[in-house]
Structure formats: structure tokens, C-alpha cells
N, C-alpha and C positions, 0 to 999 in steps of 0.2 A: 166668528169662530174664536176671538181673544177671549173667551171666558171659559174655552172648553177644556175639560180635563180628560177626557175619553171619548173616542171617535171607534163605536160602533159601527156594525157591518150587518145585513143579511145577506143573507150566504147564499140561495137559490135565483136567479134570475139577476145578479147584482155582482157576485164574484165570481159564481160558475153558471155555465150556459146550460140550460136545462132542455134545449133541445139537441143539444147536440150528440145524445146519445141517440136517438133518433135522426139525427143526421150519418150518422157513422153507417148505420142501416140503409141508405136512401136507395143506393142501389137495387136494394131486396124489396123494401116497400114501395119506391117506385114515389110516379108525381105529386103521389096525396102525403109522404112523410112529414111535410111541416104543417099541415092541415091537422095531421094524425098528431103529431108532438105536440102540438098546440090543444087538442081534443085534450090530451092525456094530464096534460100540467093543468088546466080549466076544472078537470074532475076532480084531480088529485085536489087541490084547493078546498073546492066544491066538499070534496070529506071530511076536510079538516075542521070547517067551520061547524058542518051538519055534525060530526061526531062530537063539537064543543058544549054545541046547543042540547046535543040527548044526553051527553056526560058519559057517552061509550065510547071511551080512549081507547085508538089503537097507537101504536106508535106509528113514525111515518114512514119505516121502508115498510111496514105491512098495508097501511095505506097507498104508500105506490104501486103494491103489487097489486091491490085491488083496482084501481084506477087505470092499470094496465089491463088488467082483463078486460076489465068495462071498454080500453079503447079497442083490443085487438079487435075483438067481439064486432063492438059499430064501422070500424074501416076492414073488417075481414084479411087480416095481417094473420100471417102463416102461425098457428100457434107452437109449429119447431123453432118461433122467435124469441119464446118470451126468457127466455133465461137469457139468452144473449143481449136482449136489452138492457133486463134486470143489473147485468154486471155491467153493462159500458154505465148506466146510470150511476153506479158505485165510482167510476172515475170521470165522472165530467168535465172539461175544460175549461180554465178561468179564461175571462176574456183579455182579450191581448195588452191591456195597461194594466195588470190587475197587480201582477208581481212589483214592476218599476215603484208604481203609486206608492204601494205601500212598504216600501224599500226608503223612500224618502221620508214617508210620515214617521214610519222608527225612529228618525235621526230626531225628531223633537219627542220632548220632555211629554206623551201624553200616551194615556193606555189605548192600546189597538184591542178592539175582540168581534166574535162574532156571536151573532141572539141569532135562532133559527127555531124553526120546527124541526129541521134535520135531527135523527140521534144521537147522541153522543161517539160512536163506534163508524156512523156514517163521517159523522163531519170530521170525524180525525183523520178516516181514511182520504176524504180530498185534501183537507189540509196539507198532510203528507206526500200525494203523491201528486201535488202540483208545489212541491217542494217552500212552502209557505210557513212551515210549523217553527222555525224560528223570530217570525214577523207576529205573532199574537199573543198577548199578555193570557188571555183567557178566550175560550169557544165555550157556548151557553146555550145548551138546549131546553128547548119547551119542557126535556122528559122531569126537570127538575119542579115543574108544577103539574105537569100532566092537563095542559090545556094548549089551545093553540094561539097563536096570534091570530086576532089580535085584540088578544084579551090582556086587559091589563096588569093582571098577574105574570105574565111576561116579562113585561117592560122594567117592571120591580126589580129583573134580577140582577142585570148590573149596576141599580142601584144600592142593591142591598149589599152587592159585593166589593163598591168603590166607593160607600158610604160620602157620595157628592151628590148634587141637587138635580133635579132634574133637567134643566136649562142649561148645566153642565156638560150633558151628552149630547154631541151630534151624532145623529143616528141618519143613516144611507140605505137607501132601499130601491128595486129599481119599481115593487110593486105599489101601485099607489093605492091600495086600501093599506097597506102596511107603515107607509109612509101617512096617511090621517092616521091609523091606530098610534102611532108612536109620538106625533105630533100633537094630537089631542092629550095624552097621557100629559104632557109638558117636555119632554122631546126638543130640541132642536132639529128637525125631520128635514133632510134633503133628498130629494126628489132624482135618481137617477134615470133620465129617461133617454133610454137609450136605442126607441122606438119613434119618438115621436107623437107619441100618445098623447090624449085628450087626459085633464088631471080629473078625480071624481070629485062629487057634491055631496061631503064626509062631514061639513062643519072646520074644515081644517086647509089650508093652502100654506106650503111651503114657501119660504121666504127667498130660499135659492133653489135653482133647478139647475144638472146639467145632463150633459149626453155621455157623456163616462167619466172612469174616476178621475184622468189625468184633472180634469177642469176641476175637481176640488184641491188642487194642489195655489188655486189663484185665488181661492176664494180667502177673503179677510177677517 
């Protein structure tokens, strides 16, 4: 990491916990809710990619809303739920080193931001209310090309806006098609696995991996 000049983020499954709006429900939805959250984040995906491929952009809280129906629909969840989801999703939880990590990465000389699909008006509002909006040089949504990751027109955009090299940015992701998309592009791509997961067979293998952010604080 001595040649990086900007240490990139994605923002879903990596800074904020994307089940746990669906956790907040568990009560209501009962022992399938992480089966169910897990359905709904797999589709919501699932959209993003198939809408890149037909070139019918939606933005992505309208794609979550569709991918929430598609779950209520398949696990038969109350549909007096679906607004109350919709909004715990609008405040999702960062994961418990999320703030520290990056409390300490400010103190060096290097831009912090975040590249999402999220939109613009979404990702301020978590930024915000997990009190973070002083920790980021810049937040960078897909809506700025109207494709999704992980299309390489993405990954352009904080190059086009730090005017540095590609091997310049470490980029952190905990999804690993995201982490081969960003990696392949020329990327410094680290691998947040904070599952345990199997890495996929993308053409691309990350040089570092860890289990959450704290461990990028050792890495050299």
C-alpha cells in the first residue's frame, strides 16, 4: 500500500451491514429473516447486473424496492412490512470497526471515498447518520454513468477525479465479484472477507485478504 494515494470503499456489505435491516424485523419475520435478507440482497444484485446487460437503468433504491417485493412474495412476509423495511434499509448499520478504521486512515496524507451503486441522496443519508460525513473526501455513485458495477466505467470515476493511476487506488470491497471487477480494471482490490467465503474464479485474485477493516490498518 506505499504507493497508494486513495483508499476507496464500497459501501454495501463492506461499510454497512445490509442485512441488518432485516435483522431489525426478525422478530416479525421469524427464523427464515436471514435466509430472507440474504434472498433479497442476491436479487437486488441479480438486477443490477441483468439491468446493465439490457441497458434498462433503474436507480438502486428503485431496484431495491423491486427485489423486495420479489423477496416478500417468495418467503411470504407480511406485506404491512414492506415500508418498514424500506426505511430501516435507508439506515443501515456500519459494522463495528468501521468508524475507528477510518478515524485513523484520515490521520494519513491519502483520500478516503466511497464508489457504490448506492444513489447519491441514499449514500449521504448513511454517511450521515452513522456520523461518518467528516471522514470522506468524496462518495461516488454509479448514478454518475448510469451502469453498475462492475462495469468498468465505474471504476473511471475516481480515477478521473484524482487524476492518479490505477495501482494508485486501493479499493476494499467485501463482494468478491466487485473485488475481480475493480481488480481486473488495475485496482489494487482487497478482499474484505468477513464471511469466510470461498474467493470466485474472475481471472483476478487479490493479493491481501482480511476479515474486517481493523486488519487493513497492518497491512504494508
Amino acid at each position: 500500500m506505499n504507493n497508494t494515494k486513495a483508499i476507496v470503499f464500497d459501501a454495501y456489505g463492506t461499510l454497512f451491514d445490509v442485512n441488518s435491516a432485516a435483522e431489525k424485523c426478525k422478530d416479525k419475520i421469524g427464523d427464515k429473516w436471514e435466509t430472507f435478507a440474504n434472498y433479497w440482497r442476491t436479487t437486488q444484485l441479480e438486477y443490477t447486473w441483468l439491468r446493465s446487460l439490457m441497458k434498462r437503468h433503474k436507480d438502486f433504491w428503485q431496484i431495491t424496492e423491486d427485489s423486495l417485493d420479489k423477496s416478500m412474495l417468495t418467503f411470504k412476509v407480511d406485506k404491512s412490512m414492506r415500508n418498514e423495511l424500506l426505511n430501516l434499509y435507508k439506515e443501515l448499520s456500519t459494522f463495528p470497526e468501521v468508524k475507528s478504521v477510518l478515524e485513523e486512515l484520515k490521520k494519513k496524507s491519502i483520500k478516503l471515498a466511497i464508489l457504490s451503486n448506492g444513489t447519491p441522496s441514499l449514500l449521504s443519508n448513511l454517511v450521515k447518520n452513522s456520523n461518518l460525513e467528516n471522514l470522506f473526501d468524496d462518495v461516488f455513485s454509479i448514478e454518475e454513468v448510469k451502469i453498475y458495477k462492475p462495469d468498468p466505467k465505474v471504476y473511471d470515476i475516481p480515477i478521473n477525479k484524482y487524476k492518479v493511476k490505477k495501482e494508485e487506488i486501493t479499493f476494499l470491497s467485501a463482494n468478491t465479484w466487485d473485488v475481480s471487477g475493480g481488480g481486473n480494471y488495475g485496482y489494487n482490490a482487497i478482499w474484505v472477507n468477513r464471511t469466510n467465503n470461498v474467493f470466485d474464479k474472475l481471472d483476478y485474485k487479490p493479493k491481501n485478504e482480511v476479515k474486517n477493516l481493523k486488519e487493513l490498518l497492518d497491512l504494508k
